[in-house]
N, C-alpha and C positions, 0 to 999 in steps of 0.2 A: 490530382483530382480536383475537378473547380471547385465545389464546396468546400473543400480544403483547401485553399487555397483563399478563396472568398477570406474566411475564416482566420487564417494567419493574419492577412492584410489588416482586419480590423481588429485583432489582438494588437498585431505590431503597435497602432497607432495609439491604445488606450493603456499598454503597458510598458511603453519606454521611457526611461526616466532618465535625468540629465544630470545626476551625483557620477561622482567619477570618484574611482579606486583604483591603486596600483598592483594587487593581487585578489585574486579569490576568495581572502578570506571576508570580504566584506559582501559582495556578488552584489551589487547596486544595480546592474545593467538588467532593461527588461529584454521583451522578447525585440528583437532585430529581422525586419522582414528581409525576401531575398534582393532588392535592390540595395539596402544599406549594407549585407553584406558582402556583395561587389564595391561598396564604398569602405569597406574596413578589412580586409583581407590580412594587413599587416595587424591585426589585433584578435587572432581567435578566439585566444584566454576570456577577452570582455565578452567575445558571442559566445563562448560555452556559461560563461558565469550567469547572460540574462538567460540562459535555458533555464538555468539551477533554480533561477530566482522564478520564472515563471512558473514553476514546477509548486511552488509554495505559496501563489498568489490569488487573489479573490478575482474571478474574472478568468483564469485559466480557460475552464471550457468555455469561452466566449459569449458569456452572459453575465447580467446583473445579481444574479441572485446570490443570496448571501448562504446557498449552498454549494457554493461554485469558488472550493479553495484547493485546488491543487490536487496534490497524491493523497492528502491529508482527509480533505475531504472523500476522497472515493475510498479510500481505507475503509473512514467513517462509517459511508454508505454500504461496503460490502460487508460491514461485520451487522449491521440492521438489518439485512437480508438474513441473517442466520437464527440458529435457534436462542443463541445464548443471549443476546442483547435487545432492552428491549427499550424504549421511547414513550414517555406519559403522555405527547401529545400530540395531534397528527399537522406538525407545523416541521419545516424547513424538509430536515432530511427524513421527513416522514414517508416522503413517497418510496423511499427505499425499504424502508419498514414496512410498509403494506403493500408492495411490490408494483404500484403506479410508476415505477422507472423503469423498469422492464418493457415499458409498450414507446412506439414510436413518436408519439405528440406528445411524450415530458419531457421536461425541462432534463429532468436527470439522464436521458438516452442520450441526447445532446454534450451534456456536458461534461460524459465519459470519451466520448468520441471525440471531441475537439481539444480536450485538454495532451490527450495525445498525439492526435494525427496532424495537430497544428505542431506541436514539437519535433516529431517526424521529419516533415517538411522542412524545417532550418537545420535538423541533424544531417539531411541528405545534403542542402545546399551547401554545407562546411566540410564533410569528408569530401563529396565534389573538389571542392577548392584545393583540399588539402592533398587528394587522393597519389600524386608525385613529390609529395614534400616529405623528407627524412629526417629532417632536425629531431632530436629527440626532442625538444617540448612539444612541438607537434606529431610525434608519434603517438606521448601521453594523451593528448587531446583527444587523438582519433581512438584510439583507447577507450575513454570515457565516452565520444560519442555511440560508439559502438554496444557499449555498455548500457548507455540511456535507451537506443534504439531498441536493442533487446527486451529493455524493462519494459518501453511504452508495449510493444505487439504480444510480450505477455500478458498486459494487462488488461489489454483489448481483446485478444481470441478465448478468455476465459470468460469476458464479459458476454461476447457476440456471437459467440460460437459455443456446442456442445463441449462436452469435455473429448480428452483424446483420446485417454479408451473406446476402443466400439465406435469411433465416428470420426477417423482420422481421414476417410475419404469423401466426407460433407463439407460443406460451406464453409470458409473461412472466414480470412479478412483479403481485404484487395492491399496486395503486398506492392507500398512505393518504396522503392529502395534507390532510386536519383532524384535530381530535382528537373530534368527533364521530361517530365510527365505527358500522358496523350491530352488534348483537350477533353477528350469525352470519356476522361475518367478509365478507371482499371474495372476488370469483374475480380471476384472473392476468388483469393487461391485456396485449397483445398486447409485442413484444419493440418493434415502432416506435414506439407507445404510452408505453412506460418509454423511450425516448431522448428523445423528444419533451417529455417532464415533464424529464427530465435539461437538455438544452439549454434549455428554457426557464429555468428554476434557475438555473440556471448564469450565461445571461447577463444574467438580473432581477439576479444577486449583484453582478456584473461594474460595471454603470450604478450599482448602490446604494454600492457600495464605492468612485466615486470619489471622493478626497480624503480618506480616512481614513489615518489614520495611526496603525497599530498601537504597543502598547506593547511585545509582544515580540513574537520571530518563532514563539512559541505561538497566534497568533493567525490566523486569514484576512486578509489584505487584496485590493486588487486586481489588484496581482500572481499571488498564489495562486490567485484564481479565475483568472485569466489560462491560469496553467499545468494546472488542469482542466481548462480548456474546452477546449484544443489536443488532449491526450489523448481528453475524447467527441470530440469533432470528427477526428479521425485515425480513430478506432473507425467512425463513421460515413460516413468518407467522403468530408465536407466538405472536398475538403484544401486550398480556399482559408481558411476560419476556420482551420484547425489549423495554418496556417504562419504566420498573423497574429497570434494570439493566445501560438505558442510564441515568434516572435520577439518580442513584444512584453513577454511572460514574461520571457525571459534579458536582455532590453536592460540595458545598466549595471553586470552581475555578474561581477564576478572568478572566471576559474575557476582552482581549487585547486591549488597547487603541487606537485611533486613529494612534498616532507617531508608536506605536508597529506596527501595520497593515501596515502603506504607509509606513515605513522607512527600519529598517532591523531586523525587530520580526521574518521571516522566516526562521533567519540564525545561530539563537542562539535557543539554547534547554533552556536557561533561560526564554523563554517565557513565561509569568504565565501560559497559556492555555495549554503546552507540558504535553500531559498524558506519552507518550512513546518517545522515540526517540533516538539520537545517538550521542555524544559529539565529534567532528574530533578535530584531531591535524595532525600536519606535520607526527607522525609516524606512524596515523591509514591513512591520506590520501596519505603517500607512497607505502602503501602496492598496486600492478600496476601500477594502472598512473594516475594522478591526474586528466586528461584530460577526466578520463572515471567517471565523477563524476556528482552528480545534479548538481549542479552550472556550471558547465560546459555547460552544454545540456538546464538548464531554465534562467539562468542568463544572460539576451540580454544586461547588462550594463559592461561585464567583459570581459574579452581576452580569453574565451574557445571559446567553438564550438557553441554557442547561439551568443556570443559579438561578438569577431575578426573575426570568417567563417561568419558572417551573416546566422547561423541557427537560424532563429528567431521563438521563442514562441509568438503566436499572438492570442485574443481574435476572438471568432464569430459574427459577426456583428452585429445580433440579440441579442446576451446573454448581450452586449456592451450596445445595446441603451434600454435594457430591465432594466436598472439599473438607478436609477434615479437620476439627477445631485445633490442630498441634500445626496448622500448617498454616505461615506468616500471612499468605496474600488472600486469608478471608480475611481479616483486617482491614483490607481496602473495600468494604461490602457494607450496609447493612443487612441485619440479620431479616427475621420475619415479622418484628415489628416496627412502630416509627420511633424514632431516637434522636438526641441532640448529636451534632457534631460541632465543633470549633476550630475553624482553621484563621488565619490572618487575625487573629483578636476576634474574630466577629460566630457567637454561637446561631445553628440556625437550627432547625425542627425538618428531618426527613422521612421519607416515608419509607417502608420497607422495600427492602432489595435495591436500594441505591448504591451506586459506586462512590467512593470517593478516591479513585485510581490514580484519575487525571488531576494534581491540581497543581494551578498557576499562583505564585505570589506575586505576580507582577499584575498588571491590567493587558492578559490576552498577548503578552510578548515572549509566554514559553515558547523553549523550542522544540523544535520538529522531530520527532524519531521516527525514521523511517524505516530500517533494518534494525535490531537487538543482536547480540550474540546468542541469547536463549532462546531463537528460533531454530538455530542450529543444531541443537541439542538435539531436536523434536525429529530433524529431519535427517540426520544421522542415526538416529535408533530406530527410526519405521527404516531406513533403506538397508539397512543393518537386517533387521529381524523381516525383512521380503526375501532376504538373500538365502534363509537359514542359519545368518549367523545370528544366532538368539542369546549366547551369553553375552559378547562382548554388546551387545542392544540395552539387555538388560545393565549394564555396567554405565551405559552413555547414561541412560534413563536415572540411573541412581547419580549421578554425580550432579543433575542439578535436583531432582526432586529432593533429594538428602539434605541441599543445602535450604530450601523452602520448607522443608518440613523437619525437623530433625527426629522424629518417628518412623520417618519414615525407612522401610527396609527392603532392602536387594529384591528386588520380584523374583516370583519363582515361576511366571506365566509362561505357556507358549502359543503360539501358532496364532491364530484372530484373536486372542485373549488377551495378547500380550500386547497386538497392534493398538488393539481398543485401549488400552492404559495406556498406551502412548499417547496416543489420539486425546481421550481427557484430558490428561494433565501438559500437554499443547494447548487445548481448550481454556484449562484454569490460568495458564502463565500467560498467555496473551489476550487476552478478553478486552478486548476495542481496540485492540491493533490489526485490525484488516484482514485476520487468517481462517477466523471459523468458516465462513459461506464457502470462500475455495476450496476449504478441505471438504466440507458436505457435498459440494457439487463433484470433486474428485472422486469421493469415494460411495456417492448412489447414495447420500445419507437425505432421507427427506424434511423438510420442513414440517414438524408437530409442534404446535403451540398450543393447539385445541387440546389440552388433556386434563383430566378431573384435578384443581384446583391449581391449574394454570395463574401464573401473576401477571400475562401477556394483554395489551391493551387493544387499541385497535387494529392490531393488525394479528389475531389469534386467530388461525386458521389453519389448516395443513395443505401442504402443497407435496408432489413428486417433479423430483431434480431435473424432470424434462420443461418441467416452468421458470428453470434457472435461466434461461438462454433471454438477453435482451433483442430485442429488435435494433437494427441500424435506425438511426432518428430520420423521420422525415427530411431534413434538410439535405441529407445525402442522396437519398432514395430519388428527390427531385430534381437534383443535378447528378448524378450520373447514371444517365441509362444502363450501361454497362453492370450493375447492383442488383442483385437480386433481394428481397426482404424475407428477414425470416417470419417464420407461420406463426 
């Protein structure tokens, strides 16, 4: 598609960096347009490594703005769309918060779209390459692109498209799947169309990735594709795969300790529970500006745009008092008043319903968690208890709620009842990790903010989940005719 294509070109150029490593575990390589990678064919590993890297970089969706960092960011962005998180000020990733990303002349339509379909484009031009090659390290490779490929069009048809319930024969996305493209661009395959590519992906990565063994956990393995597949497969419906593939996801993983949860488990990829994620140093977090980083925009206890601007990430009053005081992760909250906290030596004064979730002891060089194992949890007890199988649900549910709460006891819920406690306590255990919006748009739950003694700022209003759906940004709309716009 030209726009895409445009788009890669001047990413290539503003994010390739000239450090060199001999493994993954350091992923120095930026993004590799498709003429360099007809100049480096004998080196895949580096052209998947600058994917990884671009994936966590300022600049991804191919702008300057210092809301424009990766998965991290749109994480950020989709959990501001929901009910539960809320923003003091209408500055960076505001327009997410009061739903100015959603229309096609923001910055933020843009830079959901580019951050993936630019990555697309160098995943297609490398399975290309590789597409007759058998080596087992390039099998892995294509593995993990496969893998990537799947994650980006999940995360784009849930952005650009209805959900798949009820509107699997609407608009999608315009599916490239080579790097031989028309000039005049692709139309929007259908929404079951792009699941269909998705799942397949997914679990071609799934078969391809047995027996690999990552060098870090920057990496896909096939666990990671595991824990995708559970999430499309819940999306979808399947919720025999989604309970197979999340159980099979968390098999073997420690989940995080109390200290790990309220201290700084969010900022280290050493966390036992990190399936997927991203290691920072000074030289992956120099590449644009540090300022444009997670920590930056969730960290209320640190000197970015959360701490020193007073952008504050703050809980929903509701989702606050829905958590119950025997249970570890209101800790990471304040209550309904303003309070001191002290973190790095330094005490400060916050206001109520602030998080203290996120925080970094370094300066903005925590690392990246992109998947948890106790997402798994969440998503094996809903596809559990859709099936009918409601005890063993209830049993997934108590083995991590038990350990966050020690109060807490075996439910005796069934039917909607039972989903809705599932659904919370997914809400309480991940709170700014990028899952509420998705789940409210999955399941027809509306945006209410507007309610008698809301703590929501400016973006308190109510909406219904048919205002979930972004528009394709301008840029596309104007180079490929072939594009329809959504209404």
């Amino acid at each position: 598609m030209k726009t895409i294509k445009y788009f890669i070109a001047a990413i290539a150029v503003g994010l390739l960096t000239s450090s060199c490593a001999n493994d993954l575990n350091t992923l120095p390589e930026g993004n590799i347009s498709g003429e360099q990678l007809n100049d480096d064919q004998s080196k895949p590993e580096k052209i998947l490594g600058g994917i990884y890297l671009d994936l966590r970089s300022n600049g991804a969706g191919g702008t300057t703005s210092h809301s424009d960092f990766g998965i991290m960011g749109i994480k950020a962005g989709a959990d501001l769309m929901s009910n539960d998180v809320i923003q003091a000020k209408n500055q960076h990733l505001g327009m997410f918060y009061n739903y100015e990303a959603t229309n096609a002349s923001n910055i933020a339509s843009e830079i959901v779209w580019t951050t993936f379909y630019s990555r697309i484009f160098v995943i297609n031009k490398l399975l290309d390459d590789l597409k007759n090659d058998s080596e087992a390290k390039n099998k892995a490779i294509k593995g993990q692109l496969l893998a990537l490929r799947a994650y980006s069009y999940f995360y784009l048809v849930r952005f650009y498209a209805n959900d798949f319930k009820a509107h699997q024969s609407e608009p999608g996305l315009p599916l490239v799947l080579t790097s031989a493209n028309p000039s005049q661009g692709l139309p929007r395959s259908t929404v079951a169309e792009v699941y269909s590519q998705i799942s397949k992906d997914i679990e071609e990565s799934i078969n391809l990735l047995d027996g690999f063994a990552r060098p870090s956990r920057a990496q896909i393995d096939q666990r990671t594709a595991k824990a995708i597949a559970a999430e499309v497969f819940l999306q979808t419906g399947d919720y025999t795969k989604a309970a197979k593939y999340a159980g099979e996801g968390k098999q073997g993983i420690a989940l995080m300790t109390e200290d790990d949860y309220t201290n700084t488990g969010f900022s280290s990829i050493n966390n036992p529970e990190v399936i997927w994620g991203f290691h920072n140093t000074i030289s992956t977090i120099s590449i644009g500006n540090y300022y444009a980083s997670f920590f930056s925009m969730f960290d209320n206890t640190n000197e970015g745009y959360a701490g020193a601007a007073q952008i504050y990430k703050q809980i929903d009053k509701r989702l606050y008092d829905a958590i119950p005081n025997t249970d570890y992760r209101k800790k990471v909250f304040n209550g309904s008043q303003s309070a001191k906290y002290t973190f790095n030596g330094k005490t400060k004064n916050y206001p109520a319903y602030v998080s203290w979730k996120f925080k970094d002891p370094s300066l903005f060089e925590g690392d990246y968690i992109y998947i948890r194992a106790s997402s798994l949890y969440y998503v094996e007890a809903e596809a559990l208890a859709r099936q009918g199988r409601e005890a063993e649900a209830r049993q997934v549910l108590f083995a991590i709620a038990s350990k966050r709460d020690q109060a807490y006891t075996l439910s005796t819920k069934t039917g909607n009842e039972l989903i809705n406690e599932i659904i919370l306590q997914k809400r309480i255990e991940l709170w700014g990790e990028g899952y509420a919006w998705f789940d409210m748009k999955r399941l027809n739950i509306p945006l209410e903010r507007a309610y008698t003694g809301s703590n929501h700022t400016f973006g308190k209003f109510n909406l219904t989940t048919d205002k979930f759906r972004f528009q394709i940004p301008n840029k596309e709309i104007n180079n490929n005719p072939q594009i329809k716009q959504n209404e």
